[in-house]
N, C-alpha and C positions, 0 to 999 in steps of 0.2 A: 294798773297794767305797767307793768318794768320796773317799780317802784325805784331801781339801782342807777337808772341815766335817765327819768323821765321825775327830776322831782317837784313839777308847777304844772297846772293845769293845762293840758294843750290848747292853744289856739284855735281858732276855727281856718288857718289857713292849715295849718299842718292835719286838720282830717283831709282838707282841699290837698293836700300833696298827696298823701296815701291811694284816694281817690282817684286821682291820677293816674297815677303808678299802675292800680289794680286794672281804669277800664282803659289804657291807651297801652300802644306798643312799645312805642320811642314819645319822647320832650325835653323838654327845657323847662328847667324851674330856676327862675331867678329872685332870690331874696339875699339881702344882705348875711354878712357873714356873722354866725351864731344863733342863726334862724334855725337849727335844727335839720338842714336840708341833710344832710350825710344820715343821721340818727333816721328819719323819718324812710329815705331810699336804700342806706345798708344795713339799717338795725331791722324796724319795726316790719317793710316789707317783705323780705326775705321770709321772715318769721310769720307773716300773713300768709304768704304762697303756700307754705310748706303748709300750715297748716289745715290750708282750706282748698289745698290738692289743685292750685292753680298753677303750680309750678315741679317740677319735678325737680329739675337741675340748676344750678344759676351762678353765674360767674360773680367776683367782686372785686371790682377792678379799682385802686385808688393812686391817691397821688405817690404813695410809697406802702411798699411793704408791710412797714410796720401797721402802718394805718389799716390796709386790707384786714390782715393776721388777729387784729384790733379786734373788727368788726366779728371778726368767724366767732372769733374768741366770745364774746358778746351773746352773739346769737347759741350759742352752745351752750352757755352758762343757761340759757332760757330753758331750753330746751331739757337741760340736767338738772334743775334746780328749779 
């Protein structure tokens, strides 16, 4: 699954992140930095939502632009490819 940004076995905290994501509204995830948290909340969920009709619409708010724009991009290439 992703083979393009996902290339080592996930973790068992980062299904605990997605898991999250899917059964709560709003949190906070704190893991240090490179733990996957951005990949795991604007890659892989997004891409869950959509495809498992838990989402219809959904913003992606980051620390810049570029980074947002990033992720679309990401998630689009899944989606077309």
């Amino acid at each position: 699954m992703f083979p393009s940004w996902a290339t080592k076995k996930s973790p068992d905290f980062h299904n605990e992140m997605l898991a999250a994501a899917i059964t709560k509204d709003r949190g906070i995830i704190i893991a240090p930095r490179g733990h996957a948290k951005s990949t795991i909340i604007s890659r892989v969920y997004p891409i869950y939502a959509v495809v498992h009709r838990i989402k219809k619409n959904m913003l992606i708010i980051s620390a810049s632009r570029d980074l947002a724009v990033g992720f679309l991009r990401d998630i689009k290439f899944e989606f077309e490819n």
